[in-house]
C-alpha positions in Angstrom: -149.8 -32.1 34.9 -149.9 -28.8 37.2 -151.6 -31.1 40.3 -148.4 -33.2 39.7 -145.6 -30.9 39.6 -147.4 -29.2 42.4 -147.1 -32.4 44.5 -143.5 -33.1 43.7 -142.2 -29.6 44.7 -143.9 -30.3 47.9 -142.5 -33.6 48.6 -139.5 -32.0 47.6 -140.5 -29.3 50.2 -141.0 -31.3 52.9 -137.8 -33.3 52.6 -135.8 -30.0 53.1 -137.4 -29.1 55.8 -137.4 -32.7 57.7 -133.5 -32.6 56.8 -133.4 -29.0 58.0 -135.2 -29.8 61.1 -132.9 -32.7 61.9 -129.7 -31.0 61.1 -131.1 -28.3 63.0 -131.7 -30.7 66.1 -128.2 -32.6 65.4 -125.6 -30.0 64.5 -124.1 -29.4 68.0 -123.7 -33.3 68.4 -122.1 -33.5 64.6 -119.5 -30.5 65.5 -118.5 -31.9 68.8 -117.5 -35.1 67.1 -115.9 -33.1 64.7 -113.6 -31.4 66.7 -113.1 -34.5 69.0 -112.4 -36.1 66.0 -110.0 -33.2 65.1 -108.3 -33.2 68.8 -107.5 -37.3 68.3 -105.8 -36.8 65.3 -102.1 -36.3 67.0 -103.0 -38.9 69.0 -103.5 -41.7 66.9 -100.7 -40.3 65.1 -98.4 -41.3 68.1 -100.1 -44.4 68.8 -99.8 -45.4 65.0 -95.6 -44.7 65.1 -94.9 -46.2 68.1 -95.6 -49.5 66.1 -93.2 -48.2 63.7 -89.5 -49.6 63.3 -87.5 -46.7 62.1 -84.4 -47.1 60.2 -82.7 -44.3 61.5 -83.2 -41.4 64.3 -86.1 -39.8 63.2 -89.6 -41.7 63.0 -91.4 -39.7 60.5 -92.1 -42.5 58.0 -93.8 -45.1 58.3 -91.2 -48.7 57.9 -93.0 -51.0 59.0 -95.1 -52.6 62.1 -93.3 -53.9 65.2 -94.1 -54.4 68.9 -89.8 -54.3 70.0 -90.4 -50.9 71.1 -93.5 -51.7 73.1 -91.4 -54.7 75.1 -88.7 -52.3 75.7 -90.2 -49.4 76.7 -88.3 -48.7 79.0 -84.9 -49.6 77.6 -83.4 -46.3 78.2 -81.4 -44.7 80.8 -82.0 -40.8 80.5 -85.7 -41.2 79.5 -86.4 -43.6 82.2 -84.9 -41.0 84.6 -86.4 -37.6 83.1 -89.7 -39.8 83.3 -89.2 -41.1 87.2 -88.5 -37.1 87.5 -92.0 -36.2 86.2 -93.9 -38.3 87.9 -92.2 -37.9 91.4 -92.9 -33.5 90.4 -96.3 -34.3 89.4 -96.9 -36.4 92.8 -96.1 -34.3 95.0 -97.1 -30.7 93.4 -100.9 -33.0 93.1 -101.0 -33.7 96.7 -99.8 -30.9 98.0 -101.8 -28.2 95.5 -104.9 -30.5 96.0 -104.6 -30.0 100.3 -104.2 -26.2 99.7 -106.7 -26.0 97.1 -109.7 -27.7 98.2 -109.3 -25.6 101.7 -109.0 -22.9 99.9 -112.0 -24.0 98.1 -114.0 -24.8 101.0 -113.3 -21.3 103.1 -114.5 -18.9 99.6 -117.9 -21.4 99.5 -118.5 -21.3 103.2 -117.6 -18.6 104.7 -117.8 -14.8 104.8 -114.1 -13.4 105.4 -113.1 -10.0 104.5 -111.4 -9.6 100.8 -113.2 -13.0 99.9 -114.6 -11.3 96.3 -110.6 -10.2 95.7 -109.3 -13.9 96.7 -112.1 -15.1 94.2 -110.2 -13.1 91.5 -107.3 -13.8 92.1 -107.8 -17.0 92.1 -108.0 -16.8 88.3 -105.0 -14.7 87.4 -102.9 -17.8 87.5 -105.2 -19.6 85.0 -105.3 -16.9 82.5 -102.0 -15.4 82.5 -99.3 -16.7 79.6 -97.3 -19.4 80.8 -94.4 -17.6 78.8 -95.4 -14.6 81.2 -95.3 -17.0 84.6 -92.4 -18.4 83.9 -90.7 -15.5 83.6 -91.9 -13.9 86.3 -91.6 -17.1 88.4 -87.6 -16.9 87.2 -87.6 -13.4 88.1 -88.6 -14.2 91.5 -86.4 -17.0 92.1 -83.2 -14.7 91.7 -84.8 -11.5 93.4 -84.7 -14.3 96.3 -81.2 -15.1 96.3 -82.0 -18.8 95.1 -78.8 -20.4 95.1 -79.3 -22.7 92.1 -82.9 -23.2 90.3 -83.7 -27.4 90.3 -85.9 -30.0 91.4 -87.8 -27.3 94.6 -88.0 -24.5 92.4 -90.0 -26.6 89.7 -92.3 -27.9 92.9 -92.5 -24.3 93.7 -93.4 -23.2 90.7 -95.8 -26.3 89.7 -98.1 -26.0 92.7 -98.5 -22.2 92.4 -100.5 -22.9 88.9 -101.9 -25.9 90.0 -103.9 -24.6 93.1 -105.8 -22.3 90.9 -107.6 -25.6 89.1 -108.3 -27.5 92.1 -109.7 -24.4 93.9 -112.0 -23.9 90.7 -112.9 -27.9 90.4 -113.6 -28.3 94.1 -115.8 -25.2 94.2 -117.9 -25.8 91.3 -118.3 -28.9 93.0 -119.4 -27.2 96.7 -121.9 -24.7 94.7 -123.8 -27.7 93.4 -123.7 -29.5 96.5 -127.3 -29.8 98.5 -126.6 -28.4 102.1 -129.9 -29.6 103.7 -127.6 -33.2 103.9 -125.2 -31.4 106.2 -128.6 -30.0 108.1 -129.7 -33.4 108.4 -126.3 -34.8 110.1 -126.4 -31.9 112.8 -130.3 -32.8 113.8 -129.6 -36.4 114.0 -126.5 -34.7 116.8 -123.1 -34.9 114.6 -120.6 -31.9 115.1 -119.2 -30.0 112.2 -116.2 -31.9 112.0 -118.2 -35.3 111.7 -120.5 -34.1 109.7 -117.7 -32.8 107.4 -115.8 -36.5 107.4 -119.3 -38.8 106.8 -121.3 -36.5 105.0 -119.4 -33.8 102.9 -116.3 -35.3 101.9 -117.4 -38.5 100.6 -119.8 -36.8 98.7 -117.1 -33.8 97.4 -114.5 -36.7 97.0 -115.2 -37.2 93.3 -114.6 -33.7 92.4 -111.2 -33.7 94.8 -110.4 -36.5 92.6 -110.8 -35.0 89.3 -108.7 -31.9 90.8 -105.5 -34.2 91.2 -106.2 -35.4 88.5 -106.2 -32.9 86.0 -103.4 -30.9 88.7 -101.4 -33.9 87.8 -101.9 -33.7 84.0 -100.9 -30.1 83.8 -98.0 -30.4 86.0 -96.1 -33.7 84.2 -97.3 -31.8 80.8 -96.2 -28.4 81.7 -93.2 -27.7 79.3 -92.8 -23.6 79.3 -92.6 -22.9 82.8 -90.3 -25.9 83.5 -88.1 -25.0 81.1 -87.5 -21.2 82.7 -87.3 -22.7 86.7 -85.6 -26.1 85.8 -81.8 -25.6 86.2 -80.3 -29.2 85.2 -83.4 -31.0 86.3 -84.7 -32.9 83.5 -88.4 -33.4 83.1 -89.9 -35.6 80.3 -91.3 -33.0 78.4 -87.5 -31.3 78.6 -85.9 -34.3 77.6 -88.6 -34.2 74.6 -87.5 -31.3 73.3 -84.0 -32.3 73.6 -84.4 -35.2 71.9 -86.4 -33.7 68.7 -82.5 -32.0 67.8 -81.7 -35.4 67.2 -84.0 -37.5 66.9 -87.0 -38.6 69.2 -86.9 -42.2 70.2 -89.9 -44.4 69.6 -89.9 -45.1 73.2 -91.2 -41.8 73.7 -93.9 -42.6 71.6 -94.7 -45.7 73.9 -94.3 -44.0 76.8 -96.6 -41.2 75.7 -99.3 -43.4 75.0 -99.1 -45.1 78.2 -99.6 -41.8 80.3 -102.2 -41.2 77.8 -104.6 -44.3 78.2 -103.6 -44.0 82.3 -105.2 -40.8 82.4 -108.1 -42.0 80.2 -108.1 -44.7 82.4 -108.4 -42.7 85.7 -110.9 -39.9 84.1 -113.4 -42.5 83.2 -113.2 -43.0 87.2 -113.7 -40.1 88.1 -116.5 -39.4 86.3 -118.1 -42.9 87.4 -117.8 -41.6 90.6 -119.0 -37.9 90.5 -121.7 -39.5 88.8 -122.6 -42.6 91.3 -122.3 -39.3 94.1 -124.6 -37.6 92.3 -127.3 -40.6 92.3 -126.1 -40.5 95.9 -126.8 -37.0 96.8 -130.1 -37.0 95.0 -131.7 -40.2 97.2 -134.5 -39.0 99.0 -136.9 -41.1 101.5 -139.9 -41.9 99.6 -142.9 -41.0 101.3 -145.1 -43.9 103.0 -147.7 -44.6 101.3 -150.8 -44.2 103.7 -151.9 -47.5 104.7 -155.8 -48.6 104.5 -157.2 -48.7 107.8 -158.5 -52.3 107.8 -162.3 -53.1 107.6 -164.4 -53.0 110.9 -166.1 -55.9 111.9 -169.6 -56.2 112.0 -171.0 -56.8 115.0 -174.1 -58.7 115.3 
């Protein structure tokens, strides 16, 4: 009776410790999804309503399925015109944050220049000030000028200055991790520096430009807080969002969300495609000859 007891407890025993172990070895990967699962939830949300056929102004329950807002997305006026005013903002504070940041990037990596550890913090100020803080000080700024009237260059202005600090962060993480004995290579075989830097370090450094933009152009067509301090009567999407919530957000906007959304989703899964078919690149390395058998000598009679 004892000898049988004893055996259950230690099967017993042995089950909490396998299920220990294994939650042990699995927790991180079960609290990630978690709080993916967590960070979806508004999303599906939207995606779910913009099916939805409201009765009224406000979609906050559910009517019943349709696909008319989906083949009309872009049925209205102002929204079509705050969006076109988004992405034109977004654009151009990309490409033009993305030039200066990645030379930016590529002078604190490379080379030694006096107040190069102060540029390197300051670099992150930007990222971890309050946007309620920026904006306001950005404002500020803007009338200490003598700005005649705050608009569509004062929101560029504004929208690069936070999104060089992200590029320059991206593009250097990717330059730290970046094996310089392929640029060594290039100038033995008698390429310069500036054609070593087109065919060798660019394409290779491309994928983390590219995921600079892109996140430089998330930010900057989701930035809400500093828009609205530095917009004047410019009308961004997220402005005309929370115009419309007074009185009602149309189910357009959900539509229109959810298009940017699976875009981006779209373009992300490119990027990392490519930082990871540049990392398969970088890592090639000639493999050694094998050393050939010298063949037999004849015997000779």
């Amino acid at each position: 009776m004892s000898a049988a007891a004893g055996s259950g407890s230690l099967a017993a025993e042995s089950g909490a410790t396998r299920a220990w172990r294994w939650l042990r070895e699995h927790g991180v990967n079960i609290v990630a999804g978690l709080v993916v699962f967590y960070l979806l939830i508004p999303i599906a949300v939207i995606f779910v309503f913009s099916f939805n056929n409201p009765q009224g102004r406000y979609n906050y329950n559910w009517v019943g399925f349709s696909i008319e807002h989906w083949t009309h997305a872009f049925s209205r006026p102002e929204l079509n015109e705050a969006l076109l005013t988004s992405l034109k903002l977004a654009l151009l504070a990309t490409v033009i944050s993305t030039i200066i940041g990645t030379v930016m990037a590529v002078a604190l990596v490379r080379h030694q220049f006096f107040g190069r550890r102060l540029a390197n913090f300051l670099i992150v100020i930007p990222m971890a000030t309050p946007e309620v803080v920026m904006g306001a000080a950005l404002l500020s700024f803007f009338l200490i000028l003598g700005t005649p009237s705050l608009g569509f260059e004062t929101l560029l202005i504004a929208h690069v200055m936070f999104c060089i600090s992200f590029v320059v962060v991206v593009v250097r993480s990717r330059l730290i991790g970046f094996d310089r004995s392929l640029e060594e290579a290039a100038r033995d075989l008698g390429a310069g520096p500036f054609t070593t830097f087109r065919l060798v370090t660019f394409p290779l450094i491309l994928p983390g430009i590219f995921g600079a933009a892109m996140l430089a152009f998330a930010l900057s067509i989701d930035d809400f807080v500093i828009s609205n301090f530095n917009s004047g009567t410019t009308v961004t999407f997220p402005l005309y969002i929370y115009g419309a919530a007074q009185r009602g957000i149309p189910v357009e906007v959900y539509v229109i969300a959810m298009i940017l959304f699976f875009t981006t989703v779209a373009a992300m899964g490119f990027t990392t495609w490519q930082q990871r078919r540049a990392e398969k690149m970088a890592a090639v390395r000639p493999e050694q000859e094998e050393a050939m058998p010298l063949p037999p000598v004849a015997a000779t009679s």
